[in-house]
Backbone as numpy.savetxt, mean C-alpha at the origin, in Angstrom:
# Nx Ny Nz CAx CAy CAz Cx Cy Cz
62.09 -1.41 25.12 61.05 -2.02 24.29 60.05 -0.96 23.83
59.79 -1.39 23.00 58.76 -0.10 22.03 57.30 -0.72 22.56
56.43 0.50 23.14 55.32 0.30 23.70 54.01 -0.34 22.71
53.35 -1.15 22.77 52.44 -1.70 21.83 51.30 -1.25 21.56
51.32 -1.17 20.24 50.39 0.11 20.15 48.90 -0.79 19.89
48.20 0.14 20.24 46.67 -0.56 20.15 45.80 -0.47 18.72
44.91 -1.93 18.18 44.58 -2.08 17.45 43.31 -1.46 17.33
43.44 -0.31 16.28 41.53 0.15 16.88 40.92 -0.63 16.23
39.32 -0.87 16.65 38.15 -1.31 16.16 37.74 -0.66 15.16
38.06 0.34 14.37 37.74 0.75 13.31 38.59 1.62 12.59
37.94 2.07 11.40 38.76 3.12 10.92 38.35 4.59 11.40
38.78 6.05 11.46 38.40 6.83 12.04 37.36 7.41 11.35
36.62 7.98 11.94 35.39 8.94 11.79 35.08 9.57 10.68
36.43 10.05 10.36 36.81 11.35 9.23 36.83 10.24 7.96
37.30 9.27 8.32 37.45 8.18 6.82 36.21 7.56 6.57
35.30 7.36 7.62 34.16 6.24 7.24 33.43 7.03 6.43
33.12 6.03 4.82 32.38 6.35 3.87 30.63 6.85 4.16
30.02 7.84 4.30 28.80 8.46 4.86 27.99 8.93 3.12
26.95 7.73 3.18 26.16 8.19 1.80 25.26 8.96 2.43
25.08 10.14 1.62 23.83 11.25 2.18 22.95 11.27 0.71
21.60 11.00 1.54 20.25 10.47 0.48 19.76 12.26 0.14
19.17 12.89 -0.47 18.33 14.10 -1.08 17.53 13.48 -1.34
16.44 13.97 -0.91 15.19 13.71 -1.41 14.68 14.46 -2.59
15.31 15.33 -3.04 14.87 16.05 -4.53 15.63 15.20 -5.21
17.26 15.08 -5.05 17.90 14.38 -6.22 17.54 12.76 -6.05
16.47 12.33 -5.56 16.24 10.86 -5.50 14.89 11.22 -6.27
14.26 12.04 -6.03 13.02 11.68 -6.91 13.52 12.23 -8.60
14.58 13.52 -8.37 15.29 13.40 -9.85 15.88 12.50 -10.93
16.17 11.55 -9.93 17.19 10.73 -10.75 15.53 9.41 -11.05
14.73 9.41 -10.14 13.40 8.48 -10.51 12.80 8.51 -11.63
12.81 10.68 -11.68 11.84 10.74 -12.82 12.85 10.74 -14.25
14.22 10.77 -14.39 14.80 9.91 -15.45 14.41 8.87 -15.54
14.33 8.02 -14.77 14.08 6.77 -15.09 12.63 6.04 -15.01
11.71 7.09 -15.25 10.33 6.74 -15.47 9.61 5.81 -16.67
10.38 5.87 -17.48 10.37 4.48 -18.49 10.85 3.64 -18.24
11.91 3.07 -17.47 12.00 1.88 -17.30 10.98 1.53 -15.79
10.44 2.49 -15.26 9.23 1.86 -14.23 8.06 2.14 -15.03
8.21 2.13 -16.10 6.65 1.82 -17.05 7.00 0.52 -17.36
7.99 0.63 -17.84 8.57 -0.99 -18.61 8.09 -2.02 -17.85
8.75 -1.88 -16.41 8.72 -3.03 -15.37 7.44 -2.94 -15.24
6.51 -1.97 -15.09 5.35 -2.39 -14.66 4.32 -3.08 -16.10
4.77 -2.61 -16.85 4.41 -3.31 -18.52 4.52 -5.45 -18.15
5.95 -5.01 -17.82 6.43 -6.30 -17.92 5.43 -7.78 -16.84
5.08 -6.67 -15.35 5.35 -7.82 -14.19 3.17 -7.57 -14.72
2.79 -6.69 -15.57 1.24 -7.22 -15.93 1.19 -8.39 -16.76
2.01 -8.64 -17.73 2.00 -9.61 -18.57 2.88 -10.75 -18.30
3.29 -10.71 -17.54 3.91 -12.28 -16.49 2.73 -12.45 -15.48
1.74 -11.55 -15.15 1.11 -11.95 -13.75 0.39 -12.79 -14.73
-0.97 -12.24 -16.22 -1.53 -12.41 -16.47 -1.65 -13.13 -17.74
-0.48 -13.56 -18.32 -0.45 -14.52 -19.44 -0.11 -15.87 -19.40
-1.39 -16.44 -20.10 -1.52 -17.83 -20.31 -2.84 -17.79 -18.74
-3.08 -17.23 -18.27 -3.82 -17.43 -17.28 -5.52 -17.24 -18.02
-6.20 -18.12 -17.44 -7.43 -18.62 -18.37 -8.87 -17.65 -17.96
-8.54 -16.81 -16.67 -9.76 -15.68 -16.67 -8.74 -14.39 -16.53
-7.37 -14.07 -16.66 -6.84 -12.90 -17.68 -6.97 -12.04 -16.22
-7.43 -10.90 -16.63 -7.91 -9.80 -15.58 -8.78 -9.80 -15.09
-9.43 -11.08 -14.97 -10.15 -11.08 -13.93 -10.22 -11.68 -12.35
-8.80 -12.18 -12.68 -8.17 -12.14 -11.02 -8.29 -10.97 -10.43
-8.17 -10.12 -11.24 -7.59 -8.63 -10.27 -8.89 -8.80 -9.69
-10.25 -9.07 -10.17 -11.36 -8.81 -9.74 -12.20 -9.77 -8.77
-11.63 -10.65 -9.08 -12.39 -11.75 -8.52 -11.83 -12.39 -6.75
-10.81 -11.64 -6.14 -10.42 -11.39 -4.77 -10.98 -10.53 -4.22
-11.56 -9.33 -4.33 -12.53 -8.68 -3.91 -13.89 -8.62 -3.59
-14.24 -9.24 -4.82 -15.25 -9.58 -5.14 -15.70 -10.98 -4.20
-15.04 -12.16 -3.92 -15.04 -12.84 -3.49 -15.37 -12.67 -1.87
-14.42 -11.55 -1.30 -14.18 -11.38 0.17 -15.43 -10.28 0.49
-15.80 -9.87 -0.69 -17.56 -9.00 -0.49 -18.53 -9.87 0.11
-18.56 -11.17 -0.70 -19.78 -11.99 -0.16 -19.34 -12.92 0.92
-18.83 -12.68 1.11 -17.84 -13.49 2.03 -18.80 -12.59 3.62
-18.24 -11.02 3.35 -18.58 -10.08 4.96 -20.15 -9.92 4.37
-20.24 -10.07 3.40 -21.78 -10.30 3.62 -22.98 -11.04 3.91
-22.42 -12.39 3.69 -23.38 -13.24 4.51 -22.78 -13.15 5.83
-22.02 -12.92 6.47 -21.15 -13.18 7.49 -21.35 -12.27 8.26
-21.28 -10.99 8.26 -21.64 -9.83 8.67 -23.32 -9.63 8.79
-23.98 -9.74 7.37 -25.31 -9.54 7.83 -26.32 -10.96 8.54
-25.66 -11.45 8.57 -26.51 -12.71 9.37 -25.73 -12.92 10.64
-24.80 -12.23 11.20 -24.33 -12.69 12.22 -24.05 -11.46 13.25
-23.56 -10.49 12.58 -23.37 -9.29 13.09 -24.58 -8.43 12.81
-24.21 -7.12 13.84 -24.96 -6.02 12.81 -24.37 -5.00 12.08
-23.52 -5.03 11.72 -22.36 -4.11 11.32 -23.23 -3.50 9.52
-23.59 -4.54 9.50 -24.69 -3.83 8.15 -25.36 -2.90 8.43
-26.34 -2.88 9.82 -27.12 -1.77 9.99 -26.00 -0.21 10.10
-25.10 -0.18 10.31 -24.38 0.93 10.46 -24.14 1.49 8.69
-24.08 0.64 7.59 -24.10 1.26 6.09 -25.52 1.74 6.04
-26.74 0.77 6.29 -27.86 0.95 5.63 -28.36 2.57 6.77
-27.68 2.96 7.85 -28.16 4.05 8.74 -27.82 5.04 7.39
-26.96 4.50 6.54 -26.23 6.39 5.71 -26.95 5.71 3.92
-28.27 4.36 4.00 -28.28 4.81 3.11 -27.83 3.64 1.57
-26.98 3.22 2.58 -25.67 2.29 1.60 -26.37 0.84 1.78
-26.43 0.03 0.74 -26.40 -1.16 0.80 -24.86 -1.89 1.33
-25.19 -3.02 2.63 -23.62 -3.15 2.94 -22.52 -4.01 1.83
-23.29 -4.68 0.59 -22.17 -5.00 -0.53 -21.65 -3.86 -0.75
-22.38 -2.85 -1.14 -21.50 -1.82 -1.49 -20.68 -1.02 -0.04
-20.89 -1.28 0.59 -20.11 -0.53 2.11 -18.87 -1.28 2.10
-18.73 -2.58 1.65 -17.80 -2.96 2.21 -16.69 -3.18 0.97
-18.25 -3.29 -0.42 -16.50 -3.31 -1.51 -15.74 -2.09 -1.68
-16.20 -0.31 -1.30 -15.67 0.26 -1.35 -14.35 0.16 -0.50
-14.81 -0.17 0.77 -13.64 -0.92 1.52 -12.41 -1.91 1.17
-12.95 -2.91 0.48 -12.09 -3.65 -0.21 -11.54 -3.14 -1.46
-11.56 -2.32 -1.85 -11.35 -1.86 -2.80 -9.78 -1.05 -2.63
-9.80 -0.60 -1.48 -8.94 0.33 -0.95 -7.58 -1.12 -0.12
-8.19 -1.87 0.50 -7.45 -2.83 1.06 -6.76 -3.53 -0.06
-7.46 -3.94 -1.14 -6.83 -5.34 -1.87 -5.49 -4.25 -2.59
-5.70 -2.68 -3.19 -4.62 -2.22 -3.24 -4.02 -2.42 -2.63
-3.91 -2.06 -1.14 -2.42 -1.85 -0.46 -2.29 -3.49 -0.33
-2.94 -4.51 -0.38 -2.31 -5.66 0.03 -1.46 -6.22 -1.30
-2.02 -5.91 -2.26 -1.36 -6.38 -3.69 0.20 -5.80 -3.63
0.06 -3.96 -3.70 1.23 -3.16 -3.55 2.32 -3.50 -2.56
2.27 -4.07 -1.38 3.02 -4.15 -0.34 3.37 -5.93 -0.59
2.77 -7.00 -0.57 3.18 -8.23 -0.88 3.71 -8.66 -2.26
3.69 -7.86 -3.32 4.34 -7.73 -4.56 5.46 -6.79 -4.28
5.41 -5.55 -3.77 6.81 -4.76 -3.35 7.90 -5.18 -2.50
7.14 -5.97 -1.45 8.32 -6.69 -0.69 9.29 -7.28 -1.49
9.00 -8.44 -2.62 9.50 -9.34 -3.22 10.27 -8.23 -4.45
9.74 -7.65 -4.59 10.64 -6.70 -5.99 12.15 -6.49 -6.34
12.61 -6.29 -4.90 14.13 -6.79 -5.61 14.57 -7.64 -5.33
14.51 -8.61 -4.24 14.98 -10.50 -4.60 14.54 -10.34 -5.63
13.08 -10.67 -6.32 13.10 -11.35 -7.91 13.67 -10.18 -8.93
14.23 -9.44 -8.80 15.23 -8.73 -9.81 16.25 -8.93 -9.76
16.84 -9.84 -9.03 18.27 -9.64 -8.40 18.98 -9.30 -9.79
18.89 -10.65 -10.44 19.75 -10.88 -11.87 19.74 -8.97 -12.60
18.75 -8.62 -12.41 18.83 -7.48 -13.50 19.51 -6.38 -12.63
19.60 -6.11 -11.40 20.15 -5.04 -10.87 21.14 -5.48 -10.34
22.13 -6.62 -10.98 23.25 -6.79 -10.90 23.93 -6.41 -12.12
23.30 -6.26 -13.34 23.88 -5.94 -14.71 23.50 -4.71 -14.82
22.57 -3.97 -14.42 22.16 -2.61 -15.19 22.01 -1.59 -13.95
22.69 -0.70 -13.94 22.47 0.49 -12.62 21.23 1.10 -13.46
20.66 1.69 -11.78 19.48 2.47 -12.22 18.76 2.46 -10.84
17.92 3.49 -9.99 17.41 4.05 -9.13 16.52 2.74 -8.70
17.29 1.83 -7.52 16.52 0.92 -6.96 15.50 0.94 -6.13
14.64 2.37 -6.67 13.36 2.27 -5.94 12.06 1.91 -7.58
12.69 1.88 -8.42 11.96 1.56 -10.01 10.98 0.11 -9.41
11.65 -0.83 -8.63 11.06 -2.14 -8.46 10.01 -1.86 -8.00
10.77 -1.04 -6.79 9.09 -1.48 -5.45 7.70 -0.53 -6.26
8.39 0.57 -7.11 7.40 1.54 -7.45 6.78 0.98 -8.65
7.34 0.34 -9.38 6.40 -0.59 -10.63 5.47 -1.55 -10.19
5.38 -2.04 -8.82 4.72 -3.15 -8.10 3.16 -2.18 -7.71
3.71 -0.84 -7.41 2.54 0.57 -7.20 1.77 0.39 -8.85
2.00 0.25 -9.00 1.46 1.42 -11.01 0.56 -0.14 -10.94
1.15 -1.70 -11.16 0.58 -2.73 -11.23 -0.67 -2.93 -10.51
-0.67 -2.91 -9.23 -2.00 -2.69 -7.91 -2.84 -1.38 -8.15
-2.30 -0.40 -8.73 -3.29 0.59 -9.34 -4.23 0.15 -10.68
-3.46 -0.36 -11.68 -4.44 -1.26 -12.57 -5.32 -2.21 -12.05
-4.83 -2.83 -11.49 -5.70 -4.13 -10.93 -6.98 -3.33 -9.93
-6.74 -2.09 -9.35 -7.84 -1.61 -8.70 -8.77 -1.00 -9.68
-8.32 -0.44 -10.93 -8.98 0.59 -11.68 -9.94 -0.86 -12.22
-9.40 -2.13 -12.41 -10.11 -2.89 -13.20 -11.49 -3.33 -12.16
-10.97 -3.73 -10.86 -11.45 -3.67 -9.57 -13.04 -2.81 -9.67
-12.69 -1.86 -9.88 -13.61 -0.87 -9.56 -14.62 -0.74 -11.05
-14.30 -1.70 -11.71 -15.54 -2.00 -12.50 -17.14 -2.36 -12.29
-16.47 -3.05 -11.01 -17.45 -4.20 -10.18 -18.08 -2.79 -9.44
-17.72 -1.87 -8.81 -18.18 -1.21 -7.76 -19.49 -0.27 -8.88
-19.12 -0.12 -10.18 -20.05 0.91 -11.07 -20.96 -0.52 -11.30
-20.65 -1.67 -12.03 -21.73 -2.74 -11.90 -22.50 -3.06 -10.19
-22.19 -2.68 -9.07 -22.93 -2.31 -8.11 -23.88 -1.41 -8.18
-23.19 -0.67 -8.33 -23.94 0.80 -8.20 -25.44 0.66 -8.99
-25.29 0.19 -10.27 -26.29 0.23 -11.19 -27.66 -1.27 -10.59
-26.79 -1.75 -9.97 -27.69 -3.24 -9.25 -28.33 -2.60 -8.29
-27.77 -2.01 -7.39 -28.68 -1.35 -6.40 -29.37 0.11 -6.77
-29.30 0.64 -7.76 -30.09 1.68 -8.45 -29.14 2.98 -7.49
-28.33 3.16 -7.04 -27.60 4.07 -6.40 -26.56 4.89 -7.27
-26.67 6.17 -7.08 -25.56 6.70 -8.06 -24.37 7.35 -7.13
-23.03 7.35 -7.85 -22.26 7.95 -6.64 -22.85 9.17 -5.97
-22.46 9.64 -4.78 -22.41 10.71 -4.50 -21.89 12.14 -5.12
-22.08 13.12 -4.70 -21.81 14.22 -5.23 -20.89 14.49 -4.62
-20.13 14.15 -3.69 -18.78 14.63 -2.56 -17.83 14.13 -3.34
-18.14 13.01 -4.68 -17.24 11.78 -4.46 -15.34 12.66 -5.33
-16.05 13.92 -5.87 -14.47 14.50 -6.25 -13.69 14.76 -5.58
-13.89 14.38 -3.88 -12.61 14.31 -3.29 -12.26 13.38 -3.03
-12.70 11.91 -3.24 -11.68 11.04 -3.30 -10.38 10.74 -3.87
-10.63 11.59 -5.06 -8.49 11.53 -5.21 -7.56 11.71 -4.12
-8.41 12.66 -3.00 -7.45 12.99 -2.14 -6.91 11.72 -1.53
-8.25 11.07 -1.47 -7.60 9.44 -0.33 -6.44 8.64 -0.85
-6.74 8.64 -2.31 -6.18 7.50 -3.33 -4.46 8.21 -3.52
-4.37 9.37 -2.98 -2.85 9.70 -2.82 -2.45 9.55 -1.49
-2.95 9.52 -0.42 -2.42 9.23 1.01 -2.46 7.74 1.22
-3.29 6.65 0.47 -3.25 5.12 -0.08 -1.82 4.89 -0.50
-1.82 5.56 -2.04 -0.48 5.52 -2.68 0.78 5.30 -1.14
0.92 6.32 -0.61 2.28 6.82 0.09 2.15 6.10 1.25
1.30 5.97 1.72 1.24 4.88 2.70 1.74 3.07 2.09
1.11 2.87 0.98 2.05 1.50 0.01 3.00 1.73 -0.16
3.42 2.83 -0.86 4.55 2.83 -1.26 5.65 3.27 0.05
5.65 3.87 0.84 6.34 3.97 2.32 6.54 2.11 2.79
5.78 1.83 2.88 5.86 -0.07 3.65 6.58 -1.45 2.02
5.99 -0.46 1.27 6.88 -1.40 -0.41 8.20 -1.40 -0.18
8.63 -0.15 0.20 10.30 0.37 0.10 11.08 0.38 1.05
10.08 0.10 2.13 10.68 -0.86 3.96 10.84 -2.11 3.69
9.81 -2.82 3.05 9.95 -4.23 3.36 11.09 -4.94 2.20
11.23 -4.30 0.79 11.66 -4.63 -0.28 13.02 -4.77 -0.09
13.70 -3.36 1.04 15.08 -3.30 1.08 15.43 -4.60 1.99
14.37 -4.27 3.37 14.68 -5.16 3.94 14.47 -6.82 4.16
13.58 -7.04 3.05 13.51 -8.63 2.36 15.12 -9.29 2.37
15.86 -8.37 1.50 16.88 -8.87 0.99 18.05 -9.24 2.42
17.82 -9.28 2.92 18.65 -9.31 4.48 17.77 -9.93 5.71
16.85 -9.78 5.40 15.87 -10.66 6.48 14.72 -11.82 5.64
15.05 -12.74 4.73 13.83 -13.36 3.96 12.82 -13.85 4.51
12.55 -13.86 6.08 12.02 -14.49 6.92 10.38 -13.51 6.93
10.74 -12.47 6.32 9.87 -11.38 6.34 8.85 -11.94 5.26
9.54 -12.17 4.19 8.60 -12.93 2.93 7.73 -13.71 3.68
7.80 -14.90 4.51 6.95 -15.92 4.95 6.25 -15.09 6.24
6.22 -13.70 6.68 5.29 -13.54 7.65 3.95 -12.36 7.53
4.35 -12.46 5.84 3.45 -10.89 5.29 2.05 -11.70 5.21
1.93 -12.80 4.65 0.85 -13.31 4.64 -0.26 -13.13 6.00
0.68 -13.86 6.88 -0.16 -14.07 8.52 -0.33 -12.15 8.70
0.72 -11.10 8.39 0.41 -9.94 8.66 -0.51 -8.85 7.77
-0.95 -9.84 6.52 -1.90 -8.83 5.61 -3.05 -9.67 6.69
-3.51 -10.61 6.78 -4.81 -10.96 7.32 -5.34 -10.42 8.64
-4.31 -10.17 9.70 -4.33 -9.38 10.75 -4.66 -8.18 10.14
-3.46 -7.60 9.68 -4.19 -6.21 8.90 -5.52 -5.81 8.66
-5.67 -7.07 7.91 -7.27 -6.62 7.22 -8.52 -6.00 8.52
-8.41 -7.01 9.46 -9.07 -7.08 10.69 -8.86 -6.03 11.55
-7.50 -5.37 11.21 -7.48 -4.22 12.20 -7.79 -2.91 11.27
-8.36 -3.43 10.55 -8.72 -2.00 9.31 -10.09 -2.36 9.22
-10.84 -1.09 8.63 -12.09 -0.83 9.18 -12.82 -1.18 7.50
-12.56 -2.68 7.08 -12.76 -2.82 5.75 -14.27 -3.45 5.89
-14.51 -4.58 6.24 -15.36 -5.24 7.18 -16.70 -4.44 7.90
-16.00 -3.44 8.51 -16.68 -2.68 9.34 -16.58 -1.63 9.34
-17.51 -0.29 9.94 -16.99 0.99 9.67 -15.79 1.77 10.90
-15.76 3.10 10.79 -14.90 3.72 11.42 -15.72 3.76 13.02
-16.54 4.49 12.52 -17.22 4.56 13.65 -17.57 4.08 14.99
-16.86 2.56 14.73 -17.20 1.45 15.81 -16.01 1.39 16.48
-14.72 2.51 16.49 -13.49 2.60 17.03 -14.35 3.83 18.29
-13.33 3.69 18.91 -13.65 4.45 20.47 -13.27 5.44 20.22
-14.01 6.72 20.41 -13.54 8.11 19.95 -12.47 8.92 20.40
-12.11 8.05 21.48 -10.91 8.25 22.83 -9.50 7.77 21.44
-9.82 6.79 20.74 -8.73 6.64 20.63 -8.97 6.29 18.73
-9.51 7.49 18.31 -9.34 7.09 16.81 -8.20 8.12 16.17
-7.92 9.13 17.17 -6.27 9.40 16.61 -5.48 8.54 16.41
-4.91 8.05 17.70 -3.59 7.45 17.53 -4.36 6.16 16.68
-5.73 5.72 16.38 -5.87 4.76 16.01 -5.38 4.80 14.17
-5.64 5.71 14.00 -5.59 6.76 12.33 -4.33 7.20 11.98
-3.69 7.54 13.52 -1.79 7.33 13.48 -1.24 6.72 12.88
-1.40 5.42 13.72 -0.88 4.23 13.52 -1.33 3.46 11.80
-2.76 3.48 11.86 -3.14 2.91 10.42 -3.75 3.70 9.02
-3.22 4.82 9.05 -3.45 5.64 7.95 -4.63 5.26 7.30
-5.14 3.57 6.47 -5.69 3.23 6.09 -7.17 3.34 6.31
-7.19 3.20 7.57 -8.39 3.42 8.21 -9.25 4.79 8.06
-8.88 5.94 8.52 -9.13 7.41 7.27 -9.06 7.21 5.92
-8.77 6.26 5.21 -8.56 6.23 3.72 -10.04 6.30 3.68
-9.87 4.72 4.35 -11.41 3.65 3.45 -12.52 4.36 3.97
-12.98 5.20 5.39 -13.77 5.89 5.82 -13.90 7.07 4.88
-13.12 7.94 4.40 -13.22 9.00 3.53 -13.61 8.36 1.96
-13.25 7.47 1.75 -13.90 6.70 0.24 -15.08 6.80 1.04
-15.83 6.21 1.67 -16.97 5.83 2.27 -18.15 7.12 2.29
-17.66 8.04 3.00 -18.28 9.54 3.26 -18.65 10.02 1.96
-17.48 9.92 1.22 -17.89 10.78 -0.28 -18.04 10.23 -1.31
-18.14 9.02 -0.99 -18.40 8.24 -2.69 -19.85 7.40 -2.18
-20.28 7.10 -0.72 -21.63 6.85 -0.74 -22.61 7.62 0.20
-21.48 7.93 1.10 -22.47 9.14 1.81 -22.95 10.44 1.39
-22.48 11.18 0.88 -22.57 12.14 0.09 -22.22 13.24 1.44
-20.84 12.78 2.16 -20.47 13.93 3.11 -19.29 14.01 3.23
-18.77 15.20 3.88 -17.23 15.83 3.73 -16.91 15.05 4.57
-15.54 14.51 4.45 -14.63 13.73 5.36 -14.64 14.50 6.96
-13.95 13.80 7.49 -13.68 13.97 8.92 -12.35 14.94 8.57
-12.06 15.98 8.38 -10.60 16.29 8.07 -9.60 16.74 9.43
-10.08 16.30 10.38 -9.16 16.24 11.28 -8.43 14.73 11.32
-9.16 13.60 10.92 -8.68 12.40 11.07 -7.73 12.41 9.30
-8.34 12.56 8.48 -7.58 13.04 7.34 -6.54 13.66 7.53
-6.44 14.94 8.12 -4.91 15.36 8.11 -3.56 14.47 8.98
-4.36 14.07 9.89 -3.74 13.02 10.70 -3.17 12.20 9.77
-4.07 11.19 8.94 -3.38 10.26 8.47 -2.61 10.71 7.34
-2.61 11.66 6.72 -1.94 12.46 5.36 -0.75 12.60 6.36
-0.36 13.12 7.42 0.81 13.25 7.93 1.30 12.19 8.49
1.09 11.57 8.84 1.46 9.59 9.33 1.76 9.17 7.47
0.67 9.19 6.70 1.70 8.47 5.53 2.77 9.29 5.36
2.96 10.27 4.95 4.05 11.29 4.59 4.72 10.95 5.06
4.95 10.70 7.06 5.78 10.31 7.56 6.47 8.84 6.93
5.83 7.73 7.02 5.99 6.57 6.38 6.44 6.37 5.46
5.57 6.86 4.38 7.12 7.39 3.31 7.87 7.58 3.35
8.72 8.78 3.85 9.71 9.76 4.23 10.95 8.37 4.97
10.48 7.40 6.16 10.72 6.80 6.43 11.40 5.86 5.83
10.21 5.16 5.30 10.18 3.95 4.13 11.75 4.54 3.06
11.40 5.59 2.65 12.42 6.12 1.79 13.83 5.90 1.99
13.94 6.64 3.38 15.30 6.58 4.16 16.37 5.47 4.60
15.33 4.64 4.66 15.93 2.93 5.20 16.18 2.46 3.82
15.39 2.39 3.04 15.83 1.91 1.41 17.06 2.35 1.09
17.01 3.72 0.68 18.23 4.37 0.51 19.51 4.17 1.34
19.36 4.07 3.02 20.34 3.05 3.96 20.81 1.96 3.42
19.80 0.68 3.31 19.97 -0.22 2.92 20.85 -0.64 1.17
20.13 0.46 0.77 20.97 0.33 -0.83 22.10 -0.25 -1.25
22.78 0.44 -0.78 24.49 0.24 -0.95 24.74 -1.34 -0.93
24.20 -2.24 0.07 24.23 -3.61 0.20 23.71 -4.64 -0.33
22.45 -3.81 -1.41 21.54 -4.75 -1.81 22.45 -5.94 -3.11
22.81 -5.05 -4.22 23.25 -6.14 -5.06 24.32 -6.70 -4.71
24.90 -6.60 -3.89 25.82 -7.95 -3.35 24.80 -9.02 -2.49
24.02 -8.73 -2.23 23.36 -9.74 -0.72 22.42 -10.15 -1.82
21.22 -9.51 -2.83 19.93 -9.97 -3.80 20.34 -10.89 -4.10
């Protein structure tokens, strides 16, 4: 009798198909396709905002809202106000700079999640670099902040305060913001499409968020023992403190907590990137 041969569990090693991601030829093949993530982001402004009866002024009026909100709330109950007015700051303005920085990443990350479920139909007909979605959902939450931040110069002029003179390094924040959204857009987006359960728990996890970010309140009121790993973990938190320092304090960031979180988003990104690109291969069959 001829001995029975065994069925392997797979195919061998040497055969299994192994996609290897580049990170130059992924942002190459992106920046080809930088018009159609103008397009999309063209497109998902004028679906958010047409036929809608105050226009762009949603973008504004969630911020704006959650200002007076920590401000009666905060200054009549807490003292977390006296910690703006120690540097100076009226706490509306302490805290919309804060919000300012939050309602981005919350817009960017709960619009990016969803970016390719609601594309499915189109990135089943047209190839093209399936990070265009989550990154047009970025460019969208950047408008809506630039409009955002209308309100913060109509502050400014209410309380007779002019920015600071530090405030030309805030670009720096507003790119470690970016990569930190866009790192958690391109985690959650791939993995929406395989876990939808994620869609129904971003809500309960932006509001936690908010609370564990120093939007509300300042940095300062974290334990000094632990505002590394605290700045580790939430990048954000060095954001909105460095908006804070140089756009009302008129002082240089903390740049030890800054480099920290510049290397935690990077990381996140880098991350975020990797799992997308994992995930890829599966998406338009499963979207």
């Amino acid at each position: 009798m001829r001995p029975v041969r065994e069925i392997p569990a797979g195919p061998p090693s040497e055969l299994r198909f192994k996609r290897r991601t580049g990170l130059i030829k992924g942002v190459r093949e992106l920046w080809h396709a930088r018009e159609l993530v103008r397009t999309l982001a063209e497109r998902d402004l004028r679906a958010r905002y047409k036929q809608a009866v105050l226009g762009f002024a949603w973008a504004i009026l969630t911020p704006v809202m959650l200002m007076v909100v920590f401000t009666v709330v905060f200054q009549r109950v807490g003292d977390v106000s006296k910690i703006a007015q120690a540097h100076g700051a009226p706490y509306p303005l302490f805290s919309y700079v804060g919000l300012l920085g939050w309602t981005f990443f919350m817009t960017a990350v709960t619009q990016g999640a969803s970016a390719i479920v609601s594309n499915g139909p189109l990135l089943n007909k047209v190839y093209c670099p399936r990070e265009v979605f989550p990154l047009a959902t970025i460019i969208v939450a950047l408008f809506d902040m630039m409009i955002a931040a209308i309100v913060l110069v109509l502050l400014f002029g209410i309380y007779t305060k002019a920015p600071a003179s530090t405030s030309y390094i805030a670009p720096l924040f507003l790119v470690i913001q970016i990569e930190v959204a866009l790192g958690a857009a391109l985690l959650l987006s791939a993995s929406v499409v395989y876990f939808r359960d994620i869609r129904h728990m971003l809500p309960l996890l932006m509001q936690m968020g908010m609370f564990a970010t120093p939007v509300a309140y300042g940095l300062d009121q974290i334990t000094k023992e632990w505002l590394v790993p605290y700045v580790a973990a939430n990048p954000l938190a060095a954001v909105i403190d460095g908006y804070r320092r140089t756009i009302l304090y008129g002082q240089q960031p903390d740049w030890e907590l800054t480099g920290v979180a510049a290397l935690s988003a990077s990381l996140m990104l880098l991350v975020g990137y990797k799992v997308f690109k994992k995930l890829e291969t599966g998406i338009a069959d499963v979207a």
